[in-house]
N, C-alpha and C positions, 0 to 999 in steps of 0.2 A: 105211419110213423115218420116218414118224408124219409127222402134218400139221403146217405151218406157218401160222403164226399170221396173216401179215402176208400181203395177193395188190398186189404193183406193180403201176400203171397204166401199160400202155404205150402208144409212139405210134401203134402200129395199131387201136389201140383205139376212136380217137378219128376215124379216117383212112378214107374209105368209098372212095376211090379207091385203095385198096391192099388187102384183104383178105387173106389167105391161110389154105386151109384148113387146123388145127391140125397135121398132120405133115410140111407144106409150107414151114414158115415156119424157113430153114436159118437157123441163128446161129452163126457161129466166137468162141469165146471164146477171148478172150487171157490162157493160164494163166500164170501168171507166176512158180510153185511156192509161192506165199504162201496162207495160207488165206481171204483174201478175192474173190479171182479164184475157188479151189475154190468155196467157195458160192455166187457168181455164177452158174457152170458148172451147180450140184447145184439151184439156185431156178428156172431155164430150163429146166430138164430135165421140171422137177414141173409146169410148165405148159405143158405138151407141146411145145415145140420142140425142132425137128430141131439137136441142138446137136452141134458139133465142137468139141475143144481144139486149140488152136493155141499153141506155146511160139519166142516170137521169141527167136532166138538174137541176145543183140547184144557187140559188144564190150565186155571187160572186162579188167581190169587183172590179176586172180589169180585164173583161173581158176574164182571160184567160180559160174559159170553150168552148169557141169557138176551140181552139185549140183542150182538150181534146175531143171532141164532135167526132172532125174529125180523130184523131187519132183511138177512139172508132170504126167509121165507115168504115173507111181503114181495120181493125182489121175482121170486118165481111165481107168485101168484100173479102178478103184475105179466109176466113175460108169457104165461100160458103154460110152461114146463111142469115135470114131474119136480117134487124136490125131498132128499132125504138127508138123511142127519148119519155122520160116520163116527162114533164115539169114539176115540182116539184117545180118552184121557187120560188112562196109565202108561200106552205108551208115550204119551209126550212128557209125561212127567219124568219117565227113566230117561227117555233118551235126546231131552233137552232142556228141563228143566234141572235133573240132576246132574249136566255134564256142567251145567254152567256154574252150580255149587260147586262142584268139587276141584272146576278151572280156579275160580278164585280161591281155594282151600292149600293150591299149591303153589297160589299168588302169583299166577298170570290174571291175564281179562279175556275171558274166551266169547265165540260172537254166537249167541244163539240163533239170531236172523239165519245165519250161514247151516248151523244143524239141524234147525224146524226144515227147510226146504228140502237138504239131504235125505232126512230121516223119516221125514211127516207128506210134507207136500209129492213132492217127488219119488218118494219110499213107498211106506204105506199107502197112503191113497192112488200112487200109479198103480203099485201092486194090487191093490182092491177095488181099484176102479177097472182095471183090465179081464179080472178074474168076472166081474160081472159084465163082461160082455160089452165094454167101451172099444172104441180103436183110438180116443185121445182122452187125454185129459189137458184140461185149459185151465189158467191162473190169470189174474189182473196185473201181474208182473208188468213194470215196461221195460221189456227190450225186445228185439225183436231175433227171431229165426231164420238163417239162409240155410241153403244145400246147393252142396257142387256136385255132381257125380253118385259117390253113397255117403256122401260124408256131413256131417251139420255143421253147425256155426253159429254161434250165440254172438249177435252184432249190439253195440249200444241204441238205445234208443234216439228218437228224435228229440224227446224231451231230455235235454240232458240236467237238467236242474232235478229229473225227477228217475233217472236211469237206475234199475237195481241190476244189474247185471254182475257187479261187486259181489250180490250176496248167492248167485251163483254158479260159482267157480267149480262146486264140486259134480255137478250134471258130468252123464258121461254121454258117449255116442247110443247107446240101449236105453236112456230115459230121452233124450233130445227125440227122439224118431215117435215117438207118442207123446210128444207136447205142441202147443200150440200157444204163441203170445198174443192175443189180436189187437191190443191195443199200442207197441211198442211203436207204429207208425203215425200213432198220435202224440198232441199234447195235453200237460191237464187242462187245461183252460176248453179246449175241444173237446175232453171226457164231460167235462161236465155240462156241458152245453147239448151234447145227445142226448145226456141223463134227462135236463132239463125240460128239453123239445118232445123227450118220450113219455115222460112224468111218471122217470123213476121214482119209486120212495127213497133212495138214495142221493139223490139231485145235490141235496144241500147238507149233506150230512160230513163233518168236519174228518179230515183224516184221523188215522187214530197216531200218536204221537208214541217214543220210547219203548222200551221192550212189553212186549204185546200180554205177558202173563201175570207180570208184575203189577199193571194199572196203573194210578197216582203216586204209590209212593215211591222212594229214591230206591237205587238199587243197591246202597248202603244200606239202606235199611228193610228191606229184603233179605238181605243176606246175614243180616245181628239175630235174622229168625234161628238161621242153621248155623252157623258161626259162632263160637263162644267167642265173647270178646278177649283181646290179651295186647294188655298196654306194653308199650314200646316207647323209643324216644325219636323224637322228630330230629333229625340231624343234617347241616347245610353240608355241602358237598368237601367242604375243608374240615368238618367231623367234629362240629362244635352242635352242641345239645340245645336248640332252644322251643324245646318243648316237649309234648307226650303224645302219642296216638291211641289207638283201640284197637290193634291188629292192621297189620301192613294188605292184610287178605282186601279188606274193607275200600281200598284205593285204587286208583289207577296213574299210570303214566299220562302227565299233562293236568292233571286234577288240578283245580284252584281252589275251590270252595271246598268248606264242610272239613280243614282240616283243624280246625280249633284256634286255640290264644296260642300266637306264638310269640316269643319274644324277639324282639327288633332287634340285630347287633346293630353295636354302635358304628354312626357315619354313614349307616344304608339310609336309601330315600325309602319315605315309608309308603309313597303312594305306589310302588313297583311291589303288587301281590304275591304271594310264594307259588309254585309252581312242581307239582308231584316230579322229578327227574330220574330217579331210583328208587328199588325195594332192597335190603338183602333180609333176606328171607330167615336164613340160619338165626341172624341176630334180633330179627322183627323189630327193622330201624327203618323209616322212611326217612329218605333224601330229597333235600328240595331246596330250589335256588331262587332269586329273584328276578322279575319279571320275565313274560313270555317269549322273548328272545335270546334270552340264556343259551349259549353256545350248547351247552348239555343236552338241553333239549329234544337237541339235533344230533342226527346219524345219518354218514354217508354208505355204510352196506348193511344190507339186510340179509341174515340166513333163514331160509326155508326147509319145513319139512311137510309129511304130506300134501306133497306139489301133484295137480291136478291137472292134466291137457285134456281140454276140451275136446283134440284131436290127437287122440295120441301120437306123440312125438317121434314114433319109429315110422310115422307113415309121411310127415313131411318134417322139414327143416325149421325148428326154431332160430328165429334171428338172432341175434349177438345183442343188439341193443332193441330195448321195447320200452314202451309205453306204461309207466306202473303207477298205481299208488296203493297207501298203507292206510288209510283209512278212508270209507263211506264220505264221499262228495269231496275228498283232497284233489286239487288238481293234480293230474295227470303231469307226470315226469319221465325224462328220460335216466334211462338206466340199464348200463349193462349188463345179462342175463347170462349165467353160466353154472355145470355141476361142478359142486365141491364135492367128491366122497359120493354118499348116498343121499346129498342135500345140494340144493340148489341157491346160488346169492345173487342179489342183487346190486348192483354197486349205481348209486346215481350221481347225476353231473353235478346235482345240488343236493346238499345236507337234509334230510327229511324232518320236518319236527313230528315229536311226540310219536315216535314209533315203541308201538306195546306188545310184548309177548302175550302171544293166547291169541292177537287178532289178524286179520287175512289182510294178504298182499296182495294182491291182483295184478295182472299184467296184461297189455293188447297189443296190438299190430292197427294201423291203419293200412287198408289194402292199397295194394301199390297201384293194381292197374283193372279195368274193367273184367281182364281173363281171371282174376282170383276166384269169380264167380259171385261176386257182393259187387255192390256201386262203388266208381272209385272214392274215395276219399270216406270211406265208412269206417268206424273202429271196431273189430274184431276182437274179443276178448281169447288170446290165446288158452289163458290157464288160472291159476293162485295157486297157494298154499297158507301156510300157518306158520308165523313169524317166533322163532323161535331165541 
C-alpha cells in the first residue's frame, strides 16, 4: 500500500498502566461510508491493530443510509476486516432526532452534530463497542488527541478549514481514554490521496453536506413535517409590520432566505436583504433588519449553560481570557471567560454576529509553552456549552 508519511501518537503510547501487545489492541471503527472514516479504518490497520468496521445504522429521512451502509461495507472488504452493522435507529431517532424537533418547538436551533457524537458515537457505540471486547473505538473525526500525565486533551486539527473539534465539547475524560482520532494529523487533500494510492472505494466520493438525517431537503421543511404551521407577523426591530411568517419555530438567527414577500419601508435601499435578528416567541413575531451588518446582529456577551471541561476545571486553572467562537468554522475570538451563578459568560473584545440560542460556544487555550505537554503553539479546546 506504500508507506505513510505521517505515524499518530496515541494514548497508549504515553500510558504504562495499559499496554497491549501490538495484535491485542482491538479497535471498532466507526465507518460511516465517507472517505475519511475509510482512512481512519486503513492508518489503524498499518500500525497493527486489531481493527473491526462497524457501520451504525441510524435513522434517516430518505433512505439514503442504504447507500452509505454499503459504501461502509465495500470499505472493509477492501481493507480485509470483519465488518458489522449496529442498528441504532430508534435510539437515534429519541435522542437526536427528537431533541432537535422539540429545540426548535421552543424556538431555539439546537445542533444535533453536537448530540449524535454525545449520545450515538461516543454513547452508545463506545458503550457497545467496549462491552464486545474493544479497548478503542476510532471515528474519522479531525482533531487530534494529547495526554499529559492521566489526563486527555482534544487539540484542533492540522487541517483547520476542516477541524470538528467544535462539535465535541461534550467528551468527557472516561470517553477520551478509549478513543482514537488517526487522521487529525492530516489534511484532506492528503486523506484523500491515501484513499487514492490504496483504491479506496471511497477515493472520490463527495463529502456528505448539512445535517446528515434530513438529506436534500431544507431543514424548514423538515420540520412543517412535525410542526403545525402558526402565522405570525414579520416585524423590523422599530415594531412596524411588514409582512407574515408560518411559525417563528421554522427560523433561525441570521436567516436570510425563505422568509417570504416582505414589504419594503419607505427610503430603505432595497438591494440590503432582511436578516432573522429576533424571535419572541410569546407573540410568534419574527424581527428582522436590513443588511448583514446590522448592529443587532451582533452581541458582545454570551450566557452559557451545560458548560463542559474537557478537563475538569477543579484539576487545573481555567484562564480568564480564551479563545472562543459561536458557531462551526467562525473565526476564533478573544473573550473573557468567567461564573455567573450556576452559568458561565462570555464577554468578547469584538461584538459576535449572529449568536443563536440552542447552539454551542466553544472555547480554547493555545498552549503556552512546550511543558503544557502539546506543541507549543497548538489550540487546545478547553470546554463549550449551550448558548442560552
Amino acid at each position: 500500500m506504500g508507506s505513510l508519511k505521517k505515524k499518530t501518537v496515541y494514548p497508549e503510547q504515553n500510558r504504562s498502566q495499559r499496554v497491549y501487545p501490538e495484535q491485542s489492541r482491538k479497535v471498532f471503527v466507526g465507518l460511516s461510508g465517507g472517505v475519511d472514516s475509510s482512512v481512519a479504518a486503513l492508518l489503524l490497520k498499518k500500525e497493527g491493530y486489531n481493527v473491526v468496521g462497524i457501520h451504525l445504522k441510524c435513522w434517516n429521512e430518505n433512505g439514503c443510509d442504504e447507500i452509505e451502509a454499503e459504501y461502509a461495507r465495500r470499505v472493509a472488504e477492501a481493507l480485509k476486516i470483519p465488518f458489522y452493522t449496529f442498528d441504532l435507529e430508534k435510539e437515534y431517532e429519541a435522542k437526536v432526532v427528537r431533541y432537535m424537533i422539540n429545540g426548535y418547538k421552543k424556538g431555539i436551533t439546537p445542533n444535533p452534530d453536537v448530540m449524535c457524537n454525545r449520545e450515538i458515537k461516543f454513547g452508545l457505540f463506545l458503550k457497545k463497542a467496549l462491552e464486545l471486547g474493544a479497548d478503542y473505538i476510532a471515528t474519522g473525526h479531525y482533531v487530534k488527541l494529547a495526554k499529559k500525565g492521566s489526563k486527555y486533551a482534544l487539540i484542533a486539527a492540522n487541517d483547520k478549514n476542516k477541524d470538528q473539534s467544535y462539535f465535541l465539547w461534550t467528551l468527557t475524560q472516561n470517553d477520551l481514554k478509549y478513543c482514537l482520532f488517526p487522521i487529525g494529523e492530516y489534511k484532506k487533500p492528503e486523506i484523500r490521496k491515501i484513499a487514492k494510492r490504496t483504491k479506496l472505494p471511497t477515493a472520490d466520493k463527495k463529502d456528505s453536506q448539512g445535517i446528515c438525517f434530513i438529506g436534500k431537503i431544507s431543514v424548514s421543511d423538515f420540520l412543517r413535517k412535525y410542526i403545525p404551521i402558526k402565522k405570525g407577523n414579520v416585524i423590523t426591530k422599530e415594531g412596524k409590520i411588514i409582512g407574515t411568517h408560518d411559525g417563528v419555530y421554522f427560523y433561525t438567527i441570521g436567516q436570510r432566505t425563505g422568509l417570504g414577500n416582505l414589504k419594503k419601508e419607505k427610503g430603505e435601499i432595497e438591494s440590503k436583504p432582511y436578516y432573522v435578528a429576533g424571535k419572541n416567541i410569546k407573540k410568534n413575531e419574527l424581527i428582522v433588519v436590513r443588511g448583514e451588518n446590522n448592529e443587532t446582529l451582533y452581541k458582545k456577551e454570551v450566557t452559557l449553560t451545560n458548560v463542559n471541561f474537557i478537563t475538569p476545571h477543579t484539576q487545573y486553572s481555567i484562564p480568564d481570557t480564551v479563545l472562543a467562537r459561536v458557531r462551526y468554522r467562525q473565526p476564533l475570538s478573544k473573550a473573557n471567560f468567567k461564573k455567573v451563578g450556576s452559568r458561565y459568560e462570555l464577554t468578547f473584545e469584538k461584538p459576535q454576529k449572529f449568536v443563536t440560542v440552542g447552539q454551542s460556544a466553544v472555547f480554547y487555550q493555545k498552549n503556552p509553552s512546550v511543558n503544557s505537554g502539546h506543541r507549543s503553539g497548538e489550540l487546545r479546546m478547553l470546554g463549550g456549552g449551550i448558548i442560552v
